[in-house]
N, C-alpha and C positions, 0 to 999 in steps of 0.2 A: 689790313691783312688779319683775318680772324686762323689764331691757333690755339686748337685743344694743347696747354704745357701741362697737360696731367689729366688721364682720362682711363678708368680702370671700371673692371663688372666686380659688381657682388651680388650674394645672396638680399632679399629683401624680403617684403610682405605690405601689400598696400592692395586696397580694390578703388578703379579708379573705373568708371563710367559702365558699371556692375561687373567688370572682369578684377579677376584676380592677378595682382603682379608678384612675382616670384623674385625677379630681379633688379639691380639697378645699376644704372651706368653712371658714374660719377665724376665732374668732369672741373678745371681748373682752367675758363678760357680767356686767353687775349686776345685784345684788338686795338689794331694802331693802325693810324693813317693820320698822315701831313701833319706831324708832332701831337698828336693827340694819342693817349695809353689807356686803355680800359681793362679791369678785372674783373670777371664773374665768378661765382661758384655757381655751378647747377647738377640738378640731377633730373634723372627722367627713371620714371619705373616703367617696366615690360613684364611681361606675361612668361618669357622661360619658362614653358609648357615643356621643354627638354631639355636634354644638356645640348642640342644642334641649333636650340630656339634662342637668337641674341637676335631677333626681327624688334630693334627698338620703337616703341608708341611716343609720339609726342605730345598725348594728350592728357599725362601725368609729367609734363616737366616744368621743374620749377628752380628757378636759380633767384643769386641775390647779386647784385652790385659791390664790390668791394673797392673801386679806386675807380675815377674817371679824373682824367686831365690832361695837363700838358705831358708832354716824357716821351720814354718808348722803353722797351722791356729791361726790366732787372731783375738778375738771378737775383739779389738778394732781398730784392719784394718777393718775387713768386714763393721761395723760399720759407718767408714769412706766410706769404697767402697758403701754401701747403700744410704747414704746420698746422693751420685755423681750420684749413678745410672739414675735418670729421665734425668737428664745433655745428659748423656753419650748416651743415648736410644733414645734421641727427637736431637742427632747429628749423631748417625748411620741412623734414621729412614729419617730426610731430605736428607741425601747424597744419600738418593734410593727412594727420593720422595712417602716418609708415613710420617702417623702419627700415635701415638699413644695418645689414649686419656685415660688421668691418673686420671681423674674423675667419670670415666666409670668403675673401676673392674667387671669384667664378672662370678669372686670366689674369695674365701678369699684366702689373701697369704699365702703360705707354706714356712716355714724354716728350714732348716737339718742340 
């Protein structure tokens, strides 16, 4: 069962396949199935041509692996993995020359 525990917009700036990204959707997700736990951080940038424009592109997204194994969900991993997340998202987003800007939220976060 794949769940976004943490998945919020903000302001960004990236050009990704010649368009210009304005936004980014930031996300903290799990996945478990038959004792097996996995964690990603990923982000994806979009175009936010408005404030009614959250039509996300997935062809600027980029996540990382943060745990794979036996288990199933721990508030007090995800916890941990939220704390890392801005770390982890301002290191995926310079390796493809963006930024995101984490003072900017575009909505309020969501947690599942």
């Amino acid at each position: 069962m794949v769940i976004n525990v943490y998945e919020q917009y903000f302001e960004a700036h990236g050009v990704f396949s010649a368009v210009e990204r304005k936004g980014a959707l930031v996300m903290l997700i799990s996945d478990s199935e038959r004792g097996m736990i996995s964690y990603k951080a990923a982000v994806t940038f979009f175009p936010h041509a408005d404030e009614e424009d959250y039509g996300v592109s997935y062809d600027a997204y980029f996540e990382k692996i943060l745990y794979e194994g036996k288990g199933r969900r721990s508030r007090k991993k995800e916890a941990g993995y939220l704390q890392q997340l801005p770390e982890i998202i301002d290191q995926l987003a310079r390796e493809n020359r963006a930024e995101v800007f984490w003072d900017r939220p575009l909505r309020e976060a969501r947690r599942g």
